[in-house]
N, C-alpha and C positions, 0 to 999 in steps of 0.2 A: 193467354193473349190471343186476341179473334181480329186477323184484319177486316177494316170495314168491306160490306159487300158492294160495288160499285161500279155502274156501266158505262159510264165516261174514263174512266179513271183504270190505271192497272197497278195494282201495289203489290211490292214485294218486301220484305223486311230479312236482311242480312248482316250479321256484324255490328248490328247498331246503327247500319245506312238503310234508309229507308227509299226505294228505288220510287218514283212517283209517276206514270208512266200517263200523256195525254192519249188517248185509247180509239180517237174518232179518225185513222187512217184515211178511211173513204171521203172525206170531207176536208181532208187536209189539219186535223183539229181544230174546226172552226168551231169558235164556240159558244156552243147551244144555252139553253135553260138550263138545261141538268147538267153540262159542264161547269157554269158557274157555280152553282150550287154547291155539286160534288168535289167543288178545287176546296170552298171552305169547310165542308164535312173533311177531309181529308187530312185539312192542315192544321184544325181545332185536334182531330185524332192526333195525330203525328204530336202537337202541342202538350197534350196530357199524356201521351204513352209513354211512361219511364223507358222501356226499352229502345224508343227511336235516339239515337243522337245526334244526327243528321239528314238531310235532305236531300235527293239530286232530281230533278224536275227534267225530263224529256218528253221527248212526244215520239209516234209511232206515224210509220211511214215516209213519206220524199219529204214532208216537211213539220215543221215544230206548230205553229202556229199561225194557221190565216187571217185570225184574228173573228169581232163579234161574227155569225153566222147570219147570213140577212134573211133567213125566214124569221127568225126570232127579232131581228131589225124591223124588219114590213109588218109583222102581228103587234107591235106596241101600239098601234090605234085601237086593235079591237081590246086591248088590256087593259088601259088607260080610259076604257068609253066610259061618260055621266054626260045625263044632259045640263048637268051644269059647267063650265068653261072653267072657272076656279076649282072646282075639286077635281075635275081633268089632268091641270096640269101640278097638283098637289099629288096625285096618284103616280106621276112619270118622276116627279122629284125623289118621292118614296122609291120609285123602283132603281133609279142612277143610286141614290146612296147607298142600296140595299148591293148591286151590283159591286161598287165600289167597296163593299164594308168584305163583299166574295175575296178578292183580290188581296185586302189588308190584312186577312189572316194571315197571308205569307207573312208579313211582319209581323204579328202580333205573336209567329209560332218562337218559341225559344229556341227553337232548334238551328244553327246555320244552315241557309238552303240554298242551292249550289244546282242553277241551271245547265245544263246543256242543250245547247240550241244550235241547230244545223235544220237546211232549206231554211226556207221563207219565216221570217218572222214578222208580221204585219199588225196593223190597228192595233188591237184588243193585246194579240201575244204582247207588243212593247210593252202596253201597260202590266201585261203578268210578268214579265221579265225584269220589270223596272221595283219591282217588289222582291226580288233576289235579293240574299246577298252577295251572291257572285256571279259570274254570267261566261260562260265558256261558247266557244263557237270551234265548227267543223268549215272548211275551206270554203264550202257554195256558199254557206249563210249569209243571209242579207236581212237587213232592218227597213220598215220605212213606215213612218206616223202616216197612214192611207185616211185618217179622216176629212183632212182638211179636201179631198180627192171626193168624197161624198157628200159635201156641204155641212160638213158640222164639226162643234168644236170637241175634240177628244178628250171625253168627262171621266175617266175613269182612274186616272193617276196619272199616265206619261207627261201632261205639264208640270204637274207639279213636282214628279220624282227624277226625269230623265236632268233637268238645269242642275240636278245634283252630284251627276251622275258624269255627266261630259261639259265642254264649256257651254255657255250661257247662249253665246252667238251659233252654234252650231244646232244648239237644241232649236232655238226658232229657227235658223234656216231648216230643219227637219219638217218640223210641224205646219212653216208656213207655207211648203216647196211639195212634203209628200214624195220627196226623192228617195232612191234607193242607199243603202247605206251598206258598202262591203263589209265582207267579214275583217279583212287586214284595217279598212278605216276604223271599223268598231275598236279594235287593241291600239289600234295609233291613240284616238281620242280617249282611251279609258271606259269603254264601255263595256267591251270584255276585256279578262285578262288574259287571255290566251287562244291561241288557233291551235287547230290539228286537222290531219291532211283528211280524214273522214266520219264521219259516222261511230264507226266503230271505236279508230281509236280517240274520238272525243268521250267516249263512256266510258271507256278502259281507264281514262286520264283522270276523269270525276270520277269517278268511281273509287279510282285509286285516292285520292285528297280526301276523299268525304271519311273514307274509313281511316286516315291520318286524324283527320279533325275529332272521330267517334272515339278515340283513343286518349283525347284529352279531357280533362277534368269536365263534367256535365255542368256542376255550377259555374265552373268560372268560364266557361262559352256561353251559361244563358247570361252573365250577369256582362259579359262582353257585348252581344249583343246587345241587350237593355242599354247597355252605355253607347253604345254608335250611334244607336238609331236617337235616343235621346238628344247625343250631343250635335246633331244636325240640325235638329228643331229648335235649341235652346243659344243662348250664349258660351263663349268658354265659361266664365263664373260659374252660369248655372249648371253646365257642364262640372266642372270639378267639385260643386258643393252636393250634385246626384252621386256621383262616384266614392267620396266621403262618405256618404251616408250609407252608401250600396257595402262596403268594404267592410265601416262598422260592424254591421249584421252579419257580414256572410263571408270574410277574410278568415278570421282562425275556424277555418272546418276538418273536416274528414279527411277533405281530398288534398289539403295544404299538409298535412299531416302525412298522409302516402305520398306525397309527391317530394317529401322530403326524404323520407324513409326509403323510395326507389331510387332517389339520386345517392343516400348514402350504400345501399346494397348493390348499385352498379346493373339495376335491370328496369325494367318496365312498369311503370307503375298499372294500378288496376284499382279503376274507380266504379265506385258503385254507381247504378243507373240513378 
């Protein structure tokens, strides 16, 4: 197994926890072309890799995420140029969803991915963070949807993921206000679940739950996952008639079978990747 090689990114694999490191310090991780890029090269890897079994997503430096990076903001004119008006903004359409689809990896990965986010979490980071599925903060952290702050509407997931995430009426006072949002308001509303006094020990904390989660059955966390993310977008019905069918296939396995066989033996079970 060969981690991918990657200059935005810093990857470490231990345990079955796959450490996910944003790597742009000097810039606050503000993120570039090849950030986005390299977050879905990353998360398709981690996706396919038997050996990952989990996730934890940080960033390096005073802070996690400034969010989009504005020379890559100011260059979309000269990337988007045709001199015709319709294929112009056919080119900026293609490039929002292509950005958007960066970010949906986190979802689409099997794996549970388990941010840690301390400093600044702004613009863009909400929308990477809003594609967790857990979200931890250190004491400074602070949130704030900074687009509406630049005159534009934030196209990259946080409308449509964060009303999920926290109540409804908070999420637009966010988006419409562009206010800061403490790290203890984030665990009041549900955004995160948890604070710690720094840095260090918010990694220590993930770090520690991610290799709890790697310890549990591989299928029945991806087929958990499959089923949340599912059941958000669907009804209960069709919620539970996904699950029925999910269980059919993949209830009597391997790991049902060790997991029975560890609880009668009184030790730890040990599932295959």
């Amino acid at each position: 197994m060969t981690l991918p090689v990657l200059t935005t990114l810093r990857l470490e694999l231990a345990d079955g926890v796959l450490d996910l490191c944003l790597n742009r310090p000097d810039k606050s991780n503000a993120l570039d072309d090849a950030l986005w890029r390299e977050l879905r090269t990353a998360f398709d890897w981690a996706d396919g890799e038997p050996a990952v079994r989990a996730v934890v997503l940080s960033g390096a430096g005073r802070h996690f995420c400034a969010g989009i990076d504005l020379d890559m903001l100011g260059g979309i004119t000269q990337r988007i140029a045709d001199a015709d008006e319709a294929r112009r903004r056919e080119k900026l359409r293609r490039l929002i969803l292509d950005l958007q689809d960066c970010l949906s990896s986190i979802e689409r990965c099997r794996k549970p991915v388990l941010a840690a986010i301390h400093g600044a979490c702004l613009g863009g980071g909400v929308d990477l963070v809003a594609c967790c599925d857990m979200r931890y903060v250190s004491a400074e952290a602070h949130f704030a949807v900074r687009e509406i702050d630049v005159g534009m509407v934030a196209d990259v997931g946080t409308l449509q993921r964060l009303p999920h995430l926290i109540p409804h009426g908070l999420a637009r006072e966010l988006a419409f206000t562009g206010r800061t949002l403490s790290a203890d308001e984030a665990v009041r509303c549900g955004l995160a679940n948890a604070v710690h006094p720094d840095r260090d020990a918010l990694l220590a904390a993930v770090r520690a739950l991610a290799r709890q989660i790697a310890g549990k059955s591989p299928l029945a966390m991806r087929g958990t996952k499959e089923m949340l993310n599912y059941s958000r977008d669907h009804s209960v019905v069709d919620g539970l008639n996904q699950v029925a069918t999910w269980n059919a296939a993949m209830l009597l396995s391997a790991d049902l079978n060790e997991a029975l066989a560890a609880a009668r033996e009184q030790r730890l079970p040990r599932f295959a990747d």
